[in-house]
C-alpha positions as CSV (number, residue, x, y, z in Angstrom):
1,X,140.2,70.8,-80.1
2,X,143.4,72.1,-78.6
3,X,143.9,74.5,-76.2
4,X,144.7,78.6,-76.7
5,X,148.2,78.9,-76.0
6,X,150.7,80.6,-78.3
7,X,150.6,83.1,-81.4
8,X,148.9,82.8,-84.6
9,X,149.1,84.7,-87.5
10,X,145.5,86.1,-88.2
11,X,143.8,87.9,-91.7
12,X,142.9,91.0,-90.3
13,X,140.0,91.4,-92.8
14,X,138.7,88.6,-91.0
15,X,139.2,90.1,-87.5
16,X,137.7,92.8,-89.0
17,X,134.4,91.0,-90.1
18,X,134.6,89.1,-86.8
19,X,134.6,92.4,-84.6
20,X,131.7,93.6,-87.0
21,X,129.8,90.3,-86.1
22,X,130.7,90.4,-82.2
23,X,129.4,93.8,-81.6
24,X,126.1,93.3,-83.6
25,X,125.8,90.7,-80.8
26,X,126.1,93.1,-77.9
27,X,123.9,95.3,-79.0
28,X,121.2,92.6,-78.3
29,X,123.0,90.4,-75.4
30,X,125.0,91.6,-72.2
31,X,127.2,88.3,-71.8
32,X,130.3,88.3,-72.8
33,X,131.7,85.7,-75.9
34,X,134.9,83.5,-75.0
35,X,136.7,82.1,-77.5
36,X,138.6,78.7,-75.7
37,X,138.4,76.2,-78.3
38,X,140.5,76.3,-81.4
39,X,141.3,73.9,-84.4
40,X,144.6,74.1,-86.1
41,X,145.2,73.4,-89.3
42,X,149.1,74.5,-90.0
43,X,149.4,77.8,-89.7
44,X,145.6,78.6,-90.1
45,X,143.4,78.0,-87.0
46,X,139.3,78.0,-86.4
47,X,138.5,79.5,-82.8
48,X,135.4,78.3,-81.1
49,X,133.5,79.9,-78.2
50,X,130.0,80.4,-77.0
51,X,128.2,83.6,-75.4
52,X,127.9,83.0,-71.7
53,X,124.9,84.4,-71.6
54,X,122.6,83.2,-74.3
55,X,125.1,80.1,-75.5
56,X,125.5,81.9,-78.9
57,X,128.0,79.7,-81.0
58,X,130.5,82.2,-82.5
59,X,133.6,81.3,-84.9
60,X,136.8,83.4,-85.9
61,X,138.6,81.3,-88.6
62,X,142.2,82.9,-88.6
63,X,142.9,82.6,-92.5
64,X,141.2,82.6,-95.9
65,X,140.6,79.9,-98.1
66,X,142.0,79.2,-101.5
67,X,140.6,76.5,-103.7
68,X,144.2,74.9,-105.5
69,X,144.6,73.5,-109.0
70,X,143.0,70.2,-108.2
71,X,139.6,71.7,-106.8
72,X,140.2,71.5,-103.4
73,X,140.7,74.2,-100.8
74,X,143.9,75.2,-99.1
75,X,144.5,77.3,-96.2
76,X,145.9,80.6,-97.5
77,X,148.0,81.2,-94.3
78,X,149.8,77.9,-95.1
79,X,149.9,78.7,-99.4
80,X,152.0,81.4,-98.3
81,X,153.8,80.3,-95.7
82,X,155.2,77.5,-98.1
83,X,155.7,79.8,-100.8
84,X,157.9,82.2,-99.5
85,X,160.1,78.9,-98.3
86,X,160.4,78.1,-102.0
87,X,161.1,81.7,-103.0
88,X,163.8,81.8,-100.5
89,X,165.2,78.1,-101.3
90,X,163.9,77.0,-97.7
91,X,162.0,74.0,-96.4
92,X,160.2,72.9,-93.8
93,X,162.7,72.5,-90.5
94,X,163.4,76.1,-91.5
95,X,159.9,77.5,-91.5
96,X,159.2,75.1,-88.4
97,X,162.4,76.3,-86.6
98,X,161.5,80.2,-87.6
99,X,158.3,80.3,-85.9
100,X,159.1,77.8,-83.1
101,X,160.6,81.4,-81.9
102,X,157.3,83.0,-82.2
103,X,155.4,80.5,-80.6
104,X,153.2,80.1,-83.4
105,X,152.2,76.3,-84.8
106,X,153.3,75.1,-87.9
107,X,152.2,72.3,-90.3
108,X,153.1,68.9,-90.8
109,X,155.8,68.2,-93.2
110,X,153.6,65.5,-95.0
111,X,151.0,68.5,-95.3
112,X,154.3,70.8,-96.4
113,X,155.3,68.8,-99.1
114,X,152.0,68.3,-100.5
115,X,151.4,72.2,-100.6
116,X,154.9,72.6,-102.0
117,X,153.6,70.7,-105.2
118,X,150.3,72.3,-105.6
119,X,152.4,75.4,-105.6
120,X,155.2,73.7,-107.8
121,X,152.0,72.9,-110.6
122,X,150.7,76.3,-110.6
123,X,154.2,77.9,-111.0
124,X,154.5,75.5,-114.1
125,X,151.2,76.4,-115.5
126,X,152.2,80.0,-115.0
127,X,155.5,79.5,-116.7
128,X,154.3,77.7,-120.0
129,X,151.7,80.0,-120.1
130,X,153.4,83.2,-120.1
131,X,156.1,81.5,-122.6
132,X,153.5,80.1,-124.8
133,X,152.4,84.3,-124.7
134,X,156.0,85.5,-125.6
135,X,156.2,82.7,-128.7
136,X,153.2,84.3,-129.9
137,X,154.1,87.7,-129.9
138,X,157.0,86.9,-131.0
139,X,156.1,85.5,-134.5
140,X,153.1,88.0,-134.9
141,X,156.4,90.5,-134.9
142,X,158.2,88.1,-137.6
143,X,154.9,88.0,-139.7
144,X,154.5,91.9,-139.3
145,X,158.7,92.0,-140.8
146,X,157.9,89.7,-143.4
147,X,160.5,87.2,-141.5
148,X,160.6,83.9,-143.0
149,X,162.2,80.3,-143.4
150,X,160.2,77.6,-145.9
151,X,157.1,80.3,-144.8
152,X,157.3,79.5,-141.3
153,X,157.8,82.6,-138.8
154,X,161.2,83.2,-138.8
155,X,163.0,84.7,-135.5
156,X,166.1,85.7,-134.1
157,X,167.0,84.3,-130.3
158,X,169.2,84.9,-127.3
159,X,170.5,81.8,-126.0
160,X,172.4,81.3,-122.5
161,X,173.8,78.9,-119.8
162,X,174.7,78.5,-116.4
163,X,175.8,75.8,-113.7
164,X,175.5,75.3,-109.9
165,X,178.8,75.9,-109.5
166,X,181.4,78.0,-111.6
167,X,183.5,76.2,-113.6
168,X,186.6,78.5,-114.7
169,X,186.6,77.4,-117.9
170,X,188.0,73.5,-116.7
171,X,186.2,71.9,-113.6
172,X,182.6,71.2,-115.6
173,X,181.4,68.6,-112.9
174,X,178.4,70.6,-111.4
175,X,175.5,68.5,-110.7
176,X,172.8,70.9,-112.3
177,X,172.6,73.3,-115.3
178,X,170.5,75.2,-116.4
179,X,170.1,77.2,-119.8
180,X,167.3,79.9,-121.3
181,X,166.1,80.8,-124.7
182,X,164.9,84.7,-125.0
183,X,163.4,86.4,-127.7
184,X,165.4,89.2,-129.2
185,X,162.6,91.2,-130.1
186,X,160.3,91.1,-126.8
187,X,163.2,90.2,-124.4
188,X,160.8,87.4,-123.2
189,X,161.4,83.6,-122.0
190,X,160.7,81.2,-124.7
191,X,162.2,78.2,-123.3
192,X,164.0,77.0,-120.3
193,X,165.0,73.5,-119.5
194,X,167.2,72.1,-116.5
195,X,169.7,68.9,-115.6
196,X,170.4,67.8,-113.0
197,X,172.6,64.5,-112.4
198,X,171.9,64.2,-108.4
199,X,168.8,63.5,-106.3
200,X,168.7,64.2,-102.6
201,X,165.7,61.7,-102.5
202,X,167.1,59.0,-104.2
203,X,170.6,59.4,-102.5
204,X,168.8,59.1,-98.5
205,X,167.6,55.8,-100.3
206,X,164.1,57.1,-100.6
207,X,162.3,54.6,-103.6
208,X,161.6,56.7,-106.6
209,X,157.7,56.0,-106.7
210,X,157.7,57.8,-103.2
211,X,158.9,61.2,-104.5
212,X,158.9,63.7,-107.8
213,X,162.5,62.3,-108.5
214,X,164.3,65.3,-110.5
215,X,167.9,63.6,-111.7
216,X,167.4,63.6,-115.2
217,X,170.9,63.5,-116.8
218,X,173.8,61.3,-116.7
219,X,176.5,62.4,-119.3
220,X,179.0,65.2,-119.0
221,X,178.0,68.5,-117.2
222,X,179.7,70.8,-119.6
223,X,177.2,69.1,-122.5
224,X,173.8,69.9,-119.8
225,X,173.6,73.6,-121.6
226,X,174.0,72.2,-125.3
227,X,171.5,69.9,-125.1
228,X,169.1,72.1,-123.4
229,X,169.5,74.6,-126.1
230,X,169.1,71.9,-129.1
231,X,165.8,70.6,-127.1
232,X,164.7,74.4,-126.8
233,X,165.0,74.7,-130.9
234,X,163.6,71.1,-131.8
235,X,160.7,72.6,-129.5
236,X,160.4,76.2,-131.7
237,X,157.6,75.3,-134.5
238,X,155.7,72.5,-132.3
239,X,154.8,74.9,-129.1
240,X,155.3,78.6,-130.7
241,X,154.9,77.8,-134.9
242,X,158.4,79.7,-135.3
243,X,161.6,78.8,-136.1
244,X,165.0,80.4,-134.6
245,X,167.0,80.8,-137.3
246,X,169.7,83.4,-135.9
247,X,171.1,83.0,-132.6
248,X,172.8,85.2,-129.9
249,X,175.0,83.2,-128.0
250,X,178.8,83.2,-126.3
251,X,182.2,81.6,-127.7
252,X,180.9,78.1,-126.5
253,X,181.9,76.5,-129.4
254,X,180.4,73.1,-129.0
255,X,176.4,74.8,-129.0
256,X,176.4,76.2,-133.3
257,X,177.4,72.8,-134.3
258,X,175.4,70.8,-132.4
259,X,172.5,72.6,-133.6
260,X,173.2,72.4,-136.9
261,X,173.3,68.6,-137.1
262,X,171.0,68.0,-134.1
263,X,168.0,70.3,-135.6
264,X,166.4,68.2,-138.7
265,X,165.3,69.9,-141.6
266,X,166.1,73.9,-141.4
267,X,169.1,73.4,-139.1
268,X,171.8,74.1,-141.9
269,X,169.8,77.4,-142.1
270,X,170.8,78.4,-138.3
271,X,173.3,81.5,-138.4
272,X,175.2,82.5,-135.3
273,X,175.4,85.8,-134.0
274,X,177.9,86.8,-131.3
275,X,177.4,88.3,-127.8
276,X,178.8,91.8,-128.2
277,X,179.0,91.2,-124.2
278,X,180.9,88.4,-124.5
279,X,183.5,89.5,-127.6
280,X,184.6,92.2,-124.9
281,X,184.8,89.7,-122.1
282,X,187.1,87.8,-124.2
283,X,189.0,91.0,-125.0
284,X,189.6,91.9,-121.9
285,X,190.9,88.3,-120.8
286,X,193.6,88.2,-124.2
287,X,194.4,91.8,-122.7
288,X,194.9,90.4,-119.4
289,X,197.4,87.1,-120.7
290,X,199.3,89.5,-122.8
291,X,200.5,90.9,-120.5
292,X,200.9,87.8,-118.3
293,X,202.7,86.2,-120.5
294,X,204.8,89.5,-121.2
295,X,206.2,91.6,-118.6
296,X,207.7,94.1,-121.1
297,X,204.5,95.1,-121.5
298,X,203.7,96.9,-118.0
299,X,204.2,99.9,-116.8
300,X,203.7,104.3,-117.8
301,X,202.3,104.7,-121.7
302,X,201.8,100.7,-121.8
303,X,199.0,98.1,-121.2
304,X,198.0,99.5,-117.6
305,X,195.0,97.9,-116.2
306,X,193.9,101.8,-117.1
307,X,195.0,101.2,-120.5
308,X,193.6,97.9,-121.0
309,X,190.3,98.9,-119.8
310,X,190.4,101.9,-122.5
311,X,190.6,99.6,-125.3
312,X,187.9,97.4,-123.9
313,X,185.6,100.4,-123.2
314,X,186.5,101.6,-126.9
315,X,185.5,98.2,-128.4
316,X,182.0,98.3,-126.4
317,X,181.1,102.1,-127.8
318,X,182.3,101.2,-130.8
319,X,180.2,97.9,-131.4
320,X,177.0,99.9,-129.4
321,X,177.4,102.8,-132.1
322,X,177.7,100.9,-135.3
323,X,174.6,98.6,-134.1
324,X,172.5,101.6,-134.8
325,X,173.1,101.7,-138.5
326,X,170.5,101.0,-140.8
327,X,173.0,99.7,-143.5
328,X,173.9,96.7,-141.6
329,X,177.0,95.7,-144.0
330,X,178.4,99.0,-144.3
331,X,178.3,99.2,-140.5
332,X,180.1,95.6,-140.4
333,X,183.1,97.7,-142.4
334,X,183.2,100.5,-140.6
335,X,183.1,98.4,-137.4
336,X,185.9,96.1,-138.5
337,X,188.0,99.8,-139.1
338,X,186.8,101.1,-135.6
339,X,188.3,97.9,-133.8
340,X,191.5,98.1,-135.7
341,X,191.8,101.4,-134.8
342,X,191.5,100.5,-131.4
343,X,195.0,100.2,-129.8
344,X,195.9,103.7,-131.9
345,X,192.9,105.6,-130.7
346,X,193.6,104.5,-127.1
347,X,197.0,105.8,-127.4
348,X,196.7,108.9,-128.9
349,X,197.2,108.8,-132.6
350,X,194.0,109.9,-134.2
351,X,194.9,109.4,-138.0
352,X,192.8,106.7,-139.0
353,X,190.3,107.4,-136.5
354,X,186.1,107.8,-137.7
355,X,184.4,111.0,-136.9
356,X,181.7,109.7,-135.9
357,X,184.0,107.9,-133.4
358,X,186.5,109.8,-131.9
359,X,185.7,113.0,-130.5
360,X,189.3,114.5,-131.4
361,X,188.6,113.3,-134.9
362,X,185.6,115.6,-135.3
363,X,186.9,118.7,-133.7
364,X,190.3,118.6,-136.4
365,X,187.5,117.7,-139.1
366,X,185.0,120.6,-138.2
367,X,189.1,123.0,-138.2
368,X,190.5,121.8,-141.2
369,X,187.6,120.3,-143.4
370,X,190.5,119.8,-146.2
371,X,193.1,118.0,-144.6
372,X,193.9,114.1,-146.1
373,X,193.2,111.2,-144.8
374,X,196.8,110.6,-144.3
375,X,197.7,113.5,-141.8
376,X,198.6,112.9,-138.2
377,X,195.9,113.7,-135.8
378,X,197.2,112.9,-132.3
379,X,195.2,113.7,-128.6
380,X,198.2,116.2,-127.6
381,X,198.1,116.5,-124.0
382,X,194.9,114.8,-123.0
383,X,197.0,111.2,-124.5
384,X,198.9,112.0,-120.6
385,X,195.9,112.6,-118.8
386,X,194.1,109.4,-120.1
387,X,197.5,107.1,-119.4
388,X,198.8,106.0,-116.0
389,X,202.2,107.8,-115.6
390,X,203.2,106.5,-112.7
391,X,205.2,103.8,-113.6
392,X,203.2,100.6,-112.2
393,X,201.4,98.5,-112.6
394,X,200.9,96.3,-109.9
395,X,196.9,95.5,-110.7
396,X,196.1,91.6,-110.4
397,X,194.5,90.5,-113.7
398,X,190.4,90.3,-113.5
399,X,188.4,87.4,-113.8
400,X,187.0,87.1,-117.0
């Protein structure tokens, strides 16, 4: 038993029922009950008196039990303690260091790490679980649509990537990646798979059979998101009896093709579909080198940053609108016309311009319901309010 000294962090339900119990006590016994014994067990404690009057043995454990994947029971003081470390991408010298301040004990770090991967197995059981759910949801929607490929479920998927570190577009040497596979349909995780080509573990010369050794990837970092996403479709009909046969996905060109010859069987049937987010991303960047590259292009009624971020907006309502259309192909035309258009509209000149675009378009349409397609239909004096006049254009170029 160690002695009282200190804080401790106490359930107050428990207080509560302790209280309860003490003055049920009192009512029967004059002699006062001192708690001077105590029992720590991380962050959880058992307190231990007696009644110094009739030597009543009386007990105030500080903390709740939980019993943990395995069967056995866990301090629930110490669960949560080491959970919110792992939410907040701590450890144990933190936690130990935090309440070092507030005078109130802390567990071992063998006892740490051993709660860290109870709480590690549930997370994961949690995870496949609630994936396993989305996959199924997800193909009783493609049954409902009548969505199929060689009558297996057929689905369409949003598909991303990311690194440690950023790469701008030419240092790929992060040690970990990461990329996800979402449903379109429920906006749900389906998939998600990690690489990492460094181990803190294994690099303090720790041997591998003494720790959950996560280096799991040796190649090139810039391949660590493609071959997550080819695992993540070879994985579709096994774990969720679907196929993703349409993809959402960014201008990484190396992902289609690997999927297409890396997925056996219906991988030829895989389509592409681009990230409207993306297409204006890369927009904005050719806006941005254009005029980089040429200087004649700054300055009043030219590619200002105020100009350059009209024609992006334009392309983003323009895509958003024509998304809406029930006839899919006619809205691919019309779409190809509206982002044409673009640099016109922008600037003023309203001839070509879709009604059910451009608001100046409808107003001269609902004024002169006869005039051809071939008059000149321009934004008169709002064209000046809508362009820097000023003359610069002094912006620095955004990172895209």
């Amino acid at each position: 038993m160690d002695s009282l000294e200190g804080s401790r962090v106490i359930n107050l339900k428990r207080l509560q029922q302790y209280s309860k119990d003490l003055s049920q006590h009192s009512s029967s016994c004059d002699g006062p009950v001192v708690l001077d014994q105590e029992k720590r067990a991380g962050m959880a404690s058992v307190l231990k008196g007696d009644c110094t009057s009739c030597g009543k043995a009386v007990t105030l454990e500080t903390s709740s039990k939980v019993k943990g994947p395995k069967g056995y029971c866990r301090w629930e003081a110490n669960l949560a303690a080491v959970w919110g470390q792992m939410a907040t991408g701590a450890g144990h010298s933190q936690l130990e260091e935090t309440m070092s301040v507030m005078g109130v004990p802390v567990m071992t770090k063998a006892s740490f790490i051993a709660t860290e991967r109870d709480i590690g197995g549930c997370w994961r059981q949690a995870l496949l679980s609630s994936m396993a759910n989305a996959g199924q949801e997800e193909r009783r929607i493609a049954i409902e649509k009548g969505n199929f490929h060689e009558d297996v479920p057929a689905i369409t998927v949003i598909v991303d990537g990311g690194w440690l570190k950023r790469s701008h577009k030419h240092s790929y040497n992060a040690k970990s990646g990461v990329a996800i596979i979402i449903g379109k349909e429920t906006g749900k995780l389906l998939y998600l798979g990690v690489r990492n080509k460094y181990c803190h573990a294994c690099a303090t010369g720790i041997p591998e059979e003494n720790h959950d050794c996560f280096r799991n990837w040796t190649a090139s970092s810039f391949e660590m998101e493609t071959d997550i996403i080819v695992d993540g479709f070879l994985e579709a009909e096994r774990v969720h009896g679907v196929r993703y046969t349409k993809f959402v996905g960014d201008g990484d060109s190396s992902i289609y093709p690997a999927l297409i010859s890396g997925v056996p069987g219906w991988g030829h049937a895989i389509k592409k579909l681009e990230c409207a987010n993306h297409a204006c991303k890369c927009y904005r960047g050719a806006l941005e080198r254009l005029v980089q590259d040429n200087a004649s292009y700054k300055g009043s009624r030219k590619l200002t940053k105020k100009m350059r971020q009209k024609l992006v907006s334009a392309a983003r309502c323009a895509i958003k609108m024509r998304s809406k259309e029930s006839d899919a192909k006619n809205a691919v035309v019309q779409l190809k016309k509206d982002l044409m258009n673009g640099p016109m509209h922008c600037f003023g000149i309203h001839s070509h311009c879709s009604a059910d675009f451009c608001t100046v378009a409808q107003a001269h349409k609902a004024s002169s319901p006869s005039t051809g397609a071939g008059s000149i239909v321009t934004g008169g004096e709002s064209v000046a309010a809508d362009i820097s006049t000023d003359g610069s254009d002094e912006d620095v170029p955004e990172g895209t």
